[in-house]
N, C-alpha and C positions, 0 to 999 in steps of 0.2 A: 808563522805565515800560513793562511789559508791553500787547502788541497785542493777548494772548490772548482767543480770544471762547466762552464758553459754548455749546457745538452740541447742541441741542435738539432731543429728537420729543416728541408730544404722542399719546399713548393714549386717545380722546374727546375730542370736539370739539365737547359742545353746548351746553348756556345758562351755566354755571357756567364752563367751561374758555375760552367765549370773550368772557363779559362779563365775568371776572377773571384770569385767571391768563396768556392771553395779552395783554391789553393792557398791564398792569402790567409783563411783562418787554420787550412790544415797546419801552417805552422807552428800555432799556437801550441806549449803544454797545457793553457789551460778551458781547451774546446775538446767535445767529444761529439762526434759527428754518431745521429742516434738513429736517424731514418730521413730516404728523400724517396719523393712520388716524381714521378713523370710519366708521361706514355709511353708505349713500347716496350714490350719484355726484357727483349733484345738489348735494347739502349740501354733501359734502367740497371740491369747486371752491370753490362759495364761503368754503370757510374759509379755502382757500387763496387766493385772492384776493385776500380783506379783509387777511392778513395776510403776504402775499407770500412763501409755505409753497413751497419748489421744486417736494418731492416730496409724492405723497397715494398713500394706500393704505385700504383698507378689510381690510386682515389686519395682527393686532397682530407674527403672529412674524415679518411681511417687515419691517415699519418698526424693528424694534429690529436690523436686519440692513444697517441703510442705514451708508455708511461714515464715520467720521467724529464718531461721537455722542459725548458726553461725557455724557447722562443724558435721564432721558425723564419728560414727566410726565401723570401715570394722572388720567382724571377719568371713566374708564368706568362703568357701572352699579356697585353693590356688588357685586354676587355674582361679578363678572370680576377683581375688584381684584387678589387672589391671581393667577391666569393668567397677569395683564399684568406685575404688577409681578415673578412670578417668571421669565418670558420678559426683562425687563432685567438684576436684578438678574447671573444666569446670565452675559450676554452681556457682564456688567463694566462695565455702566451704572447711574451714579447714580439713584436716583426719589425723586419727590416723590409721592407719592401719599394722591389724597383719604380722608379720613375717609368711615368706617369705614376701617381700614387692609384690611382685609380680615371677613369675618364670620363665620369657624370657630378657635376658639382655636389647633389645630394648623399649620392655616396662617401664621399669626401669627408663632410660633416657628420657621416654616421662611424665614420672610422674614428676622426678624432674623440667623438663623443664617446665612444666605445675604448678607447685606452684611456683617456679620464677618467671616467667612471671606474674604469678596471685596474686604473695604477700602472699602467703598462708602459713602457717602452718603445713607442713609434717612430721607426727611422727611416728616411727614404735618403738612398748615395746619390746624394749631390758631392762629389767628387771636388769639384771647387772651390766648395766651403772650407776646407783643409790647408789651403794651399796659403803660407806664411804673409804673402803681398794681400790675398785679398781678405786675411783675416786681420791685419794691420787696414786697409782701407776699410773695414767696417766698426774698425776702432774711431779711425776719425770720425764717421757718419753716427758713432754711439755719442761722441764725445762734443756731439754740435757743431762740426767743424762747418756743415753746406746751411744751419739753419733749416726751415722751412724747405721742405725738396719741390719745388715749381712744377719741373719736366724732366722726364725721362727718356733715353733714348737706348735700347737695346736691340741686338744683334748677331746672329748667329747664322754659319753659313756652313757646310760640311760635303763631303765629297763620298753621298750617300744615296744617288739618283738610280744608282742599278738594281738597290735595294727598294726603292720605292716604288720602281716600275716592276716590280716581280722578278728580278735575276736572278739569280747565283751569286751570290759576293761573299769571295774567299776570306775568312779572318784574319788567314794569315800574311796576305799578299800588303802591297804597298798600300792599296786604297782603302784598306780597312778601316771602322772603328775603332779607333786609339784607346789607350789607355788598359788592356785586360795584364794580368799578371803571371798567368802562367800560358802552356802550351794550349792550341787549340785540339776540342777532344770532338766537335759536332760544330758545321758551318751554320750560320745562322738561318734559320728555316724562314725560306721567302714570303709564304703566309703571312708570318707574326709581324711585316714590316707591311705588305701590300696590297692585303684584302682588310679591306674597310671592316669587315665582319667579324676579325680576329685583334687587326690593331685600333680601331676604334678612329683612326686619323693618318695622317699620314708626317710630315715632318714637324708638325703641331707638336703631338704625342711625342713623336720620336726622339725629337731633338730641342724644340722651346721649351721645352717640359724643362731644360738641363740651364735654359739663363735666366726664365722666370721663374723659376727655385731660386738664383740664384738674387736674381731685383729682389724678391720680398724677402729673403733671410736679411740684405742689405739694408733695406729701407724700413721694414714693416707698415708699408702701405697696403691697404686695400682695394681690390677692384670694384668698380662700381656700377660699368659698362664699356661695351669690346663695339665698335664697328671693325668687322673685317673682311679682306680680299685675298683669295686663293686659287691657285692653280695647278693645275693636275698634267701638264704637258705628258699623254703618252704613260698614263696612268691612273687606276683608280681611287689613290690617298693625295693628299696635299704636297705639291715638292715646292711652291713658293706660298709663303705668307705675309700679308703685310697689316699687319692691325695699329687700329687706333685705338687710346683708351683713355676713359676716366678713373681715374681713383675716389674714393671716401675723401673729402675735403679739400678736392679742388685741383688738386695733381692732376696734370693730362702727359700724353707720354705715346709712343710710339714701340711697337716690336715686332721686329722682320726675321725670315728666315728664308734660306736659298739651297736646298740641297743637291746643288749642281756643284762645286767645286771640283774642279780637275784633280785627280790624281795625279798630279804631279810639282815634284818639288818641296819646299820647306809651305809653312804656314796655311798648310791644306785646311786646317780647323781657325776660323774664325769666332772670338766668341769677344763682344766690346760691349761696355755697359759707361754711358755720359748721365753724371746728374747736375740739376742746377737747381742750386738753393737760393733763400734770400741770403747766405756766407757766401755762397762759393760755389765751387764745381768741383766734382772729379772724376777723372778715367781712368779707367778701368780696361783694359788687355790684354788678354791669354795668349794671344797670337806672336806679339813683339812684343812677351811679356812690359806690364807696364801699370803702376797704380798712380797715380797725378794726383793733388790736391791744389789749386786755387781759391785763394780767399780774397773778400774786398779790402780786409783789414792788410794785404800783400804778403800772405805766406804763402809760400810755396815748397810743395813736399813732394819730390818722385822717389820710387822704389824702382829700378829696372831689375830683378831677379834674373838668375841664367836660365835659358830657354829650358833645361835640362830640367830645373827647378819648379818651371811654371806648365809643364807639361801635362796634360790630363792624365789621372789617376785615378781608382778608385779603390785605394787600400785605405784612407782617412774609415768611413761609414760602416766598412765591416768590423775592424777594429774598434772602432767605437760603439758598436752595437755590442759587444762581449762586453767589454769597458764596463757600459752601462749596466748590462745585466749585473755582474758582479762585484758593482758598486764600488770600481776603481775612477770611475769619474760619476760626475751628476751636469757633464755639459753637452748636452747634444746639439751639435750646431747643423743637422739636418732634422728638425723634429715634423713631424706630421703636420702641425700648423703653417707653416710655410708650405708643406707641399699641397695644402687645403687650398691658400689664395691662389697654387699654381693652377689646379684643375678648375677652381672656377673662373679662372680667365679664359682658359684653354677650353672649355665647355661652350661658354660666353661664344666666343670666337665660331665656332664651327655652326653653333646657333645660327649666328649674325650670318655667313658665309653659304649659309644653304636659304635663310631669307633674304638676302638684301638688305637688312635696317638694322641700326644700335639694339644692341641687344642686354639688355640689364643681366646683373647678376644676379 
């Protein structure tokens, strides 16, 4: 049996990269964690630290320069994503890098183009894609079960507004961001969610980014053109969106987002995806977990998984990015291509939204 060990940097280092995606892989025997850059002296010590990081750097093109790496993963602000992850990709390093993959459609295409060409390994945690119900409903959508997909209708709503209006919001508390795996080491910095200049969008980015991953891993349709409407109530980034869209060959389809949901109670995170084919339909639900299939032909198939089960996570995309490297699998079911139709929709959209008019892709 192979000794081989996954050698790792890390591109960001703050409440996301080190309440999930470092603890999760520190459990591995076979990761070595080699160097992480961040800002802050201060901070980066103790990343390193906590998680026994040899090297630290606060410059991304030195740590992709450190010898030995076999991939690196990006959890920098959005509007770096591009930078960092084209600074690895370059240097014939794997990435996993956070949603938004990047937020300009062009860059998108230079990244995929760049780990093709390179042989590489492109992964961005789509979290959902793991999850047993909805990789069973994209079996039936592989398997022909909707036919032809007509329309789409997605949906996502999150209890994220104090974050978008510039707040404070505790990781740890009730209203948090779900899904990280370990303890929080750094609250999320209000910057990287608020100012237009640092996250490049506001709940676009932040959070459509996490169901339109999820439509196009599902369908593989393409966008074609976005009309959208947005609103900022009390804030510089987007906290409602509600877009129209066309697809490549005829699909039209609809995708909303609300980041006002109340902190409080069960089903805080809404995330629903409806498709209608010339077969069938299906829905799709994370909230009251739930995977449906209608057919004309009269089948019908539900999944209700236990809520416990269909809960957001994002241990599937780190693990699977080791996986990858070490050629313990060859399925990446968050690949860079899927997260390319995400940003040029989401590009599309904010286009449309600061013009007024359909905006092609």
């Amino acid at each position: 049996m192979s000794n081989r060990k996954a050698r790792l940097g890390f591109i960001g280092a703050g409440w996301w990269a080190t309440a999930n995606h470092m603890p999760i892989l520190q459990q591995r025997d076979d990761v070595e964690f080699v160097a992480v850059c961040r800002l802050g002296k201060h901070e980066l010590q103790q990343v390193q630290d906590r998680f026994k990081i040899p090297n630290g750097t606060e410059n991304a093109a030195d740590l992709v320069n450190y010898a030995g790496l076999d991939g690196v993963v990006i959890s920098s602000p959005h509007t770096l994503h591009y930078e960092h992850a084209r600074l690895a990709l370059e240097r014939g390093l794997h990435v996993l890098c956070e949603k938004p993959m990047c937020t300009r459609g062009e860059h998108a295409r230079e990244l995929v183009r760049l780990a093709r060409q390179n042989g590489l390994h492109l992964v961005v945690p789509y979290g959902w894609h793991y999850k047993p119900f909805i990789q069973q409903a994209k079996k039936w959508i592989d398997d022909g079960a909707l036919g032809f997909v007509q329309f789409v209708m997605c949906h996502m709503a999150s209890p994220i507004r104090t974050l978008l209006q510039g707040g404070r919001f505790l990781a740890g508390s009730a209203d948090a961001t779900s899904g990280q795996a370990g303890d929080v080491m750094f609250e999320p910095e209000p910057a990287t969610w608020a100012d237009p200049k640092v996250a490049g969008g506001g709940y676009g980015h932040a959070q459509l980014s996490h169901i339109t991953g999820l439509l196009f891993w599902l369908t593989g349709l393409m966008p074609e053109s976005v009309y959208a409407m947005m609103q900022a109530p009390s804030a510089s980034v987007d906290v409602y969106d509600a877009l129209s869209v066309r697809f490549v060959g005829g699909t039209i389809g609809t995708v909303s987002g609300a980041g006002t949901v109340p902190p409080v109670g069960p089903g805080q995170y809404q995330v629903e995806i409806r498709l209608f084919g010339t077969e069938g339909m299906l829905l799709l639900d994370c909230e009251r977990p739930r995977a449906e299939l209608r057919t004309n032909a009269g089948r019908f198939e539900c999944l209700e998984p236990p809520v416990a089960d269909a809960t957001y996570t994002c241990d599937g995309p780190p693990n699977s990015f080791v996986d990858l490297i070490l050629g313990k699998t060859q399925v990446n079911h968050a690949p860079g291509e899927v997260a390319l139709r995400s940003v040029l929709l989401l590009d599309a959209a904010y286009r449309s939204a600061a013009s007024g008019n359909s905006e092609a892709i």
